[in-house]
DRENLO-764124 format. One record per residue (C-alpha): residue in one letter; x, y, z; residue number from 1. Coordinates in Angstrom, 2 decimals, always signed. Each point is the difference from the previous one (the first is absolute). Example, Ala and Ser with C-alpha at 12.3 -4.5 7.8 and 13.67 -1.06 7.14 Angstrom:
BEGIN
REC resn      c1      c2      c3 resi
REC    A  +12.30   -4.50   +7.80    1
REC    S   +1.37   +3.44   -0.66    2
//
This chain:
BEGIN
REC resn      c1      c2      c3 resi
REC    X +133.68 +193.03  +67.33    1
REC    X   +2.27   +2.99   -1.20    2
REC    X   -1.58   +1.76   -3.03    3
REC    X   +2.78   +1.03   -2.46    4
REC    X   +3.42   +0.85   +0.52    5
REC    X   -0.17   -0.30   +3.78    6
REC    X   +1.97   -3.66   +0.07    7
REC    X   +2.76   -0.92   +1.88    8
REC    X   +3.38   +1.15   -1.44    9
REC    X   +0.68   -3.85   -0.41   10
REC    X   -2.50   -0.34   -2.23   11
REC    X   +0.72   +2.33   -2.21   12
REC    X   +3.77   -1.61   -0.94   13
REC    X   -2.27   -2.90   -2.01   14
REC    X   -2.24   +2.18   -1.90   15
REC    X   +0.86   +0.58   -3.22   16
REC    X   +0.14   +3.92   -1.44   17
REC    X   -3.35   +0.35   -1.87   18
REC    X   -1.99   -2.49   +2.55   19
REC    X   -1.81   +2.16   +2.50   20
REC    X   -0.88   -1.86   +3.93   21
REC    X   -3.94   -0.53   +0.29   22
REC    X   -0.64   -1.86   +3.25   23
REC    X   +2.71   -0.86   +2.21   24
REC    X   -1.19   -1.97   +3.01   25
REC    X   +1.83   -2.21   +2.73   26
REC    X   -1.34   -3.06   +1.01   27
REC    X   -2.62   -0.14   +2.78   28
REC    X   +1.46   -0.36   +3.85   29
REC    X   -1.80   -2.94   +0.13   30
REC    X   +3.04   -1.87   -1.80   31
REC    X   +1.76   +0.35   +3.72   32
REC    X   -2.57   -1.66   +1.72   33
REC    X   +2.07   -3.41   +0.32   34
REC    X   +3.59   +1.91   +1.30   35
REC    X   -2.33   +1.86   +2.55   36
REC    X   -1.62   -3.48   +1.07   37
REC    X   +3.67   -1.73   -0.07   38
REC    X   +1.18   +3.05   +2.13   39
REC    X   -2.79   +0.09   +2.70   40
REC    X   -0.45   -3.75   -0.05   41
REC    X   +3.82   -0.25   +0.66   42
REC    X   -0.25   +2.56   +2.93   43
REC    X   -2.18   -1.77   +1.57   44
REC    X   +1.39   -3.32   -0.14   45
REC    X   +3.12   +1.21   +1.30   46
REC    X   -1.44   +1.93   +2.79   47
REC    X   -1.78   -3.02   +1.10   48
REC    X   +3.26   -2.23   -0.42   49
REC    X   +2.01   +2.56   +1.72   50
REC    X   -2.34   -0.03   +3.04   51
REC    X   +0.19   -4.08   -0.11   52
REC    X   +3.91   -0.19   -0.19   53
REC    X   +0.83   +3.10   +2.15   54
REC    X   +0.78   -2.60   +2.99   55
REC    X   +2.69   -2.18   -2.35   56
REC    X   +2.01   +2.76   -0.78   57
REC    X   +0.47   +3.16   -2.14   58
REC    X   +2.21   -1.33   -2.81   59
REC    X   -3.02   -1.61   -1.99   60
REC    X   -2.50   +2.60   +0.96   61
REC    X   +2.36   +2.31   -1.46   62
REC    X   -0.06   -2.36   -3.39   63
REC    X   -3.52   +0.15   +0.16   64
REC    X   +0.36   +3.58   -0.21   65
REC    X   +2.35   +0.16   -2.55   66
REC    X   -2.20   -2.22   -2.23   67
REC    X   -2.69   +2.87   +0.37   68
REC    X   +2.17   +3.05   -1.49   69
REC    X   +0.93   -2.06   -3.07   70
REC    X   -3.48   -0.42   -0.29   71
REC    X   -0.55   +3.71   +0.43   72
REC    X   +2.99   +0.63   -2.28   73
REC    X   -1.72   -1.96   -2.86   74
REC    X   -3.08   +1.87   +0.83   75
REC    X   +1.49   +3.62   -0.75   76
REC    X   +1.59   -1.56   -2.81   77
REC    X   -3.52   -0.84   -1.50   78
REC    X   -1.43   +3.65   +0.83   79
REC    X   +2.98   +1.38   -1.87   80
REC    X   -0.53   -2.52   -3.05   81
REC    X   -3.76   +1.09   +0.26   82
REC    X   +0.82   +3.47   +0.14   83
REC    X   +2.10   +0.07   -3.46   84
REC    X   -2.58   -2.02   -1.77   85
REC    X   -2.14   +1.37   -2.46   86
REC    X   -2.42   -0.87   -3.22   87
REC    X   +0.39   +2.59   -2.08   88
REC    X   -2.80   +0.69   -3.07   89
REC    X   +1.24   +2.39   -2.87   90
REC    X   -1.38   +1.43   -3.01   91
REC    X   +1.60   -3.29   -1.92   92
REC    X   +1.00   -2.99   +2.25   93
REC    X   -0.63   -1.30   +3.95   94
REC    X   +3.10   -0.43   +2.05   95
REC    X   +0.33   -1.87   +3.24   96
REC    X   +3.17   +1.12   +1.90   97
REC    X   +1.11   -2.20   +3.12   98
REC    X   +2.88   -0.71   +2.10   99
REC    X   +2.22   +1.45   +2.25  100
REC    X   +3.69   -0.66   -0.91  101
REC    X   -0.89   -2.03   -3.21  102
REC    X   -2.40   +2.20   -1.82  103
REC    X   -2.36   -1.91   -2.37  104
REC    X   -2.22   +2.38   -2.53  105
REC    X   -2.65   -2.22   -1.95  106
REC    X   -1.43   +1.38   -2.82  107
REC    X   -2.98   -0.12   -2.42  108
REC    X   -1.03   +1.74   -2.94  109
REC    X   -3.37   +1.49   +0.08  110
REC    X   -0.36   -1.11   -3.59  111
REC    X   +0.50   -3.85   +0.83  112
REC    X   -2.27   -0.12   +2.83  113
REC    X   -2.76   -2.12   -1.67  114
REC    X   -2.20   -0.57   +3.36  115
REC    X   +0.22   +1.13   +3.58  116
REC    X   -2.53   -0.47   +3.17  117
REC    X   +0.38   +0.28   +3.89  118
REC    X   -0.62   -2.15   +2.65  119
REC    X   -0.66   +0.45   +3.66  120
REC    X   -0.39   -2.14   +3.16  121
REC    X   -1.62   +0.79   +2.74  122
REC    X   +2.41   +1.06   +1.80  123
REC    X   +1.51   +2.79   -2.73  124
REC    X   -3.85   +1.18   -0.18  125
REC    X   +0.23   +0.47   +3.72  126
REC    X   +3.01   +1.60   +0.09  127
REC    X   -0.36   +1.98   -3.31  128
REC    X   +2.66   -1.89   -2.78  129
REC    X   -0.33   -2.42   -2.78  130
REC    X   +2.32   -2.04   -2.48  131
REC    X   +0.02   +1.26   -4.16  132
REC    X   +0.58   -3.29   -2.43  133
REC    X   +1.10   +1.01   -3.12  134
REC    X   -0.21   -2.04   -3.47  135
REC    X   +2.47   +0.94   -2.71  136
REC    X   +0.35   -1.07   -3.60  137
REC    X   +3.66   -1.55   +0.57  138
REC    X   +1.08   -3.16   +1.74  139
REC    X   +2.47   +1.45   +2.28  140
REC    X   -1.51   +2.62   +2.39  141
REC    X   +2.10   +2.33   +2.46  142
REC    X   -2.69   +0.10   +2.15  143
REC    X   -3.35   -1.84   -0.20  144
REC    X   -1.40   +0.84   +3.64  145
REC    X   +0.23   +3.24   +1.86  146
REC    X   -1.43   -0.77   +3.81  147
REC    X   -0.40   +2.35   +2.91  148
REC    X   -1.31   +3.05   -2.63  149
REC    X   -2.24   +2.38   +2.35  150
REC    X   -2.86   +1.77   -1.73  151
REC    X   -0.26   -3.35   -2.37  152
REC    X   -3.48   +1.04   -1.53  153
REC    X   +1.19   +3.58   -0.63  154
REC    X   +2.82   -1.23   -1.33  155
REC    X   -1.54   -2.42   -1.89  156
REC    X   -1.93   +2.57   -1.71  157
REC    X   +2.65   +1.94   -0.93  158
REC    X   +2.33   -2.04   -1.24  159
REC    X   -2.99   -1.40   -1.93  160
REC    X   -0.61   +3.34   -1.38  161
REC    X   +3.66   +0.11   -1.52  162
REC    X   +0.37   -3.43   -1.15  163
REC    X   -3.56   -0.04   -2.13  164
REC    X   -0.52   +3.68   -0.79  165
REC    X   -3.29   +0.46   -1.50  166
REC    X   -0.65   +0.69   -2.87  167
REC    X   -0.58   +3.72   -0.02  168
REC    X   +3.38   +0.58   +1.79  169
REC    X   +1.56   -1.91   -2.46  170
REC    X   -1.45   +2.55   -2.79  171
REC    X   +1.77   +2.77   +1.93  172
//
């Protein structure tokens, strides 16, 4: 989590000029566990078919091969998608910034958040994540599920904190 104005620079181009960053997380590693299992699941397989079809010649061995970098390439391409992905809490609204070449930023007022709670599987208690679902006053939500937060009870907390002040820091 970065505490105040520490956020990336490309977070900063959607905040508006009295809204201050509170929490700016990105999403748990966690969310690259299916690339890494395409990637190493894929290496194997083609090692194993390149050992099988090494004796009927190199043209479809090298195929095989070829198969595997595009796999890797779509692999780096999901690290760098994961790596400009952030959900972004300020002092008014939650953002959720993805993508890569498209860039997507969901939004949601603080004010219209009517209900929020976290889930999380076994596996994201294991490996430390969880998933936020949000509730909102409107029909039409931006975003309704945030997956793959880490620190989901901490940040449970704290966005709780902002979202139903109590009542003595509403007297202030």
């Amino acid at each position: 989590m970065t505490p105040g104005d520490s956020a990336p620079a490309s977070i900063h181009r959607y905040l508006l000029p009295h809204e201050h960053q509170v929490i700016t997380v990105r999403r748990h590693p966690a969310v690259l566990m299916t690339p890494i299992g395409f990637v190493l699941g894929g290496l194997i397989i083609a090692g194993v078919l390149s050992n099988l079809l090494a004796k009927q010649g190199g043209a479809i061995v090298s195929w095989i091969w070829w198969a595997w970098l595009v796999l890797l390439a779509w692999f780096v391409w999901k690290v760098a998608e994961w790596s400009v992905d952030y959900f972004v809490i300020t002092n008014q609204r939650m953002l959720l910034t993805t993508g890569l070449l498209t860039r997507k930023v969901a939004m949601m007022p603080l004010s219209k958040v009517t209900d929020m709670s976290f889930q999380r599987s076994i596996t994201g208690r294991m490996l430390g994540y969880g998933e936020f679902v949000l509730e909102s006053a409107g029909q039409d939500q931006a975003f309704r599920v945030v997956s793959f937060l880490p620190y989901p009870e901490q940040l449970y907390l704290e966005v709780c904190s902002m979202i139903f002040p109590s009542k003595d820091d509403a007297d202030d």
